[in-house]
N, C-alpha and C positions, 0 to 999 in steps of 0.2 A: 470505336470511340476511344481517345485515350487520353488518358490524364494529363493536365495542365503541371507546370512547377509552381503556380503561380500559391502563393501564402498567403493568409490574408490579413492585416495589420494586430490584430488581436493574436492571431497564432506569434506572430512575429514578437506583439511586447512579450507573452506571456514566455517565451524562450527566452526572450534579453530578462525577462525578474528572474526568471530557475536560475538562471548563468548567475544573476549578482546575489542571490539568497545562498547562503550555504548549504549545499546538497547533503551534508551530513552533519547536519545538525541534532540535536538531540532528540528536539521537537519531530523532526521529521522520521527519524530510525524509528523513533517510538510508531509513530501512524502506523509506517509500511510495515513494524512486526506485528502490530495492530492486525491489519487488514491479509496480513500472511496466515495469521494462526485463524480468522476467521474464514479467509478463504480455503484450508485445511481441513477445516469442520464442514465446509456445506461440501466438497470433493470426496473428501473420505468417509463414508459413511460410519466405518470401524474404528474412527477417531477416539483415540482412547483421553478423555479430559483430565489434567492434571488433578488428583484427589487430594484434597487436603487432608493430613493429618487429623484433623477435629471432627470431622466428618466420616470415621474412619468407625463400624460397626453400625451403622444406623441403617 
């Protein structure tokens, strides 16, 4: 069996809005460092979490 090329209208707008939205936008670095440092935590078990200072003897 082998794959078609064929796209299907939804795939298609949803690539023509990524191309006209700004791919590095503010809004967006933010998500994907978002979504990095959460994806970091569930992979790395030894994940060490940035400690806050104030938090720091308890």
């Amino acid at each position: 069996m082998s794959k078609s090329n064929h796209t299907s209208e939804i795939t298609q707008f949803l690539k023509q809005l990524d191309e006209e939205i700004k791919p590095d936008s503010k809004s967006r670095q933010a998500e994907k460092d978002k979504y990095a440092q959460i994806n970091e935590k569930r992979d790395n078990p030894e994940y060490d979490e940035k400690k806050s200072k104030l938090w720091e003897g308890f």
